[in-house]
C-alpha positions in Angstrom: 44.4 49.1 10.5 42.6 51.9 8.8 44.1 50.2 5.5 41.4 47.0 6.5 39.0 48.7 7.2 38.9 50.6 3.7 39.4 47.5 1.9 36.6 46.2 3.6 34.3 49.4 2.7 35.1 49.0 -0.5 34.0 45.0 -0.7 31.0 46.7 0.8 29.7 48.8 -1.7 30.8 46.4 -4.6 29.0 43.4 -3.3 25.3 42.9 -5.2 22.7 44.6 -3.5 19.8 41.5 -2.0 16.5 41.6 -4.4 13.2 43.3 -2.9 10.7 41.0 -2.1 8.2 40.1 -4.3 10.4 42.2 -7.8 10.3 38.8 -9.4 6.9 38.4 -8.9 6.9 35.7 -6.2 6.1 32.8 -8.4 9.5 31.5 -8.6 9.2 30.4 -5.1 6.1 29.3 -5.0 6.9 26.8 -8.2 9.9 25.9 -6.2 8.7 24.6 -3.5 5.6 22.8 -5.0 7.8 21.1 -8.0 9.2 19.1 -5.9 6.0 17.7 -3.9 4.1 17.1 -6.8 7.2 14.7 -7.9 6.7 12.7 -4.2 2.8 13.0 -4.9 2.8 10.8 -8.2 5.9 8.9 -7.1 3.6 7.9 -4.2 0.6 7.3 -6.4 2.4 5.1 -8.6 4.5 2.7 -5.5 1.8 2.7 -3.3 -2.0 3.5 -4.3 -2.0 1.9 -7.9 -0.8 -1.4 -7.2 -2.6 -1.7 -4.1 -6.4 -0.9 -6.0 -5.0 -3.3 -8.5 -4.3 -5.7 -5.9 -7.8 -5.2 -4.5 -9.9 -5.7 -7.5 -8.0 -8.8 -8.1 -8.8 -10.1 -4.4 -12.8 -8.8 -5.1 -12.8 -10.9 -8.2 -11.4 -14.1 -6.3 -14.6 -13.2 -3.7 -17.3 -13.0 -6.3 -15.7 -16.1 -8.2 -16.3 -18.3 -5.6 -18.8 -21.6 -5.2 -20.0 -24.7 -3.7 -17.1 -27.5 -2.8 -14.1 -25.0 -3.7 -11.2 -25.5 -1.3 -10.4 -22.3 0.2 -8.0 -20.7 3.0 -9.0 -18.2 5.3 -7.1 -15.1 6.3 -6.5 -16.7 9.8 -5.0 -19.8 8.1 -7.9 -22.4 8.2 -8.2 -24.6 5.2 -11.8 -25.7 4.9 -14.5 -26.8 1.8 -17.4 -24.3 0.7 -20.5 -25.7 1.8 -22.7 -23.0 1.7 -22.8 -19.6 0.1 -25.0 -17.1 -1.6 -24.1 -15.0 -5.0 -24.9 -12.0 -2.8 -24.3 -13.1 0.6 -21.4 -11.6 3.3 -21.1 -15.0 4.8 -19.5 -18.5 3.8 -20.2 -21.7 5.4 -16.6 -23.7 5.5 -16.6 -27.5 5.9 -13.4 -28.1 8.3 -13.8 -31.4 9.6 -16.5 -34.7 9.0 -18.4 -32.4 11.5 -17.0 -29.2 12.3 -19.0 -26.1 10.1 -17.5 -22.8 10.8 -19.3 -19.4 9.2 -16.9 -16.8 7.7 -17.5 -13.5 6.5 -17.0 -14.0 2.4 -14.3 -10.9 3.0 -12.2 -13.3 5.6 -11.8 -16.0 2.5 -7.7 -14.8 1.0 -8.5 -17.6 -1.9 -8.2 -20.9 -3.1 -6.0 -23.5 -1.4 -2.8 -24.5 -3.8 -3.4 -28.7 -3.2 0.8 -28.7 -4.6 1.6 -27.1 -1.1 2.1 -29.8 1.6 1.1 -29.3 5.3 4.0 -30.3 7.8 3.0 -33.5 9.5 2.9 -33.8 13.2 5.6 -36.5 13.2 8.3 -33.8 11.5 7.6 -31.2 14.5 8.7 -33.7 17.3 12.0 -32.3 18.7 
């Protein structure tokens, strides 16, 4: 038993002695933990914020590109005609029906309606 035990002490004093804290100068951490979310940082800028500015500068061009008798969808899915709007105006006035007018904020308007898309008829929904 004593045999162990010595083998043991002897594993002891052999085995590399743990670094006092700061002897390297404590950077190496410190650039060890922030390399990595730094990386997440522009990997995030780069998925997410970039294409989603892009995205919006697109949709305020659409907004400032609009005029009188375009054919337009609104975010809530209402097709209508421009019938009235300023240059610097928040509102749009939508033509729906003969005699329906509905006022939109110009920010509701998601853009032009694509005339190549048909609308299902009532006749295909009967069940």
């Amino acid at each position: 038993m004593s045999d162990l035990g010595g083998r043991f002490l002897l594993l002891a004093a052999d085995a590399p002695k743990p670094a006092a804290p700061g002897a390297d100068g404590g950077s190496g951490g410190f650039l060890s933990f922030m390399a990595p979310l730094f990386l997440i940082a522009i990997i995030f800028y780069f998925l997410l914020v970039r294409p989603q500015k892009r995205e919006r500068q697109k949709q305020d061009l659409l907004l400032k590109a609009l005029k009188k008798n375009d054919r337009v969808v609104t975010i809530g899915g209402i097709v209508g005609t421009i019938v009235n709007i300023e240059p610097e105006s928040k509102v749009v006035t939508l033509k729906i029906d003969d005699n329906t007018r509905m006022i939109f904020l110009r920010s509701a308007i998601q853009g032009p309606f694509a005339e190549g898309k048909e609308e299902p008829s009532l006749k295909e929904n009967k069940i």
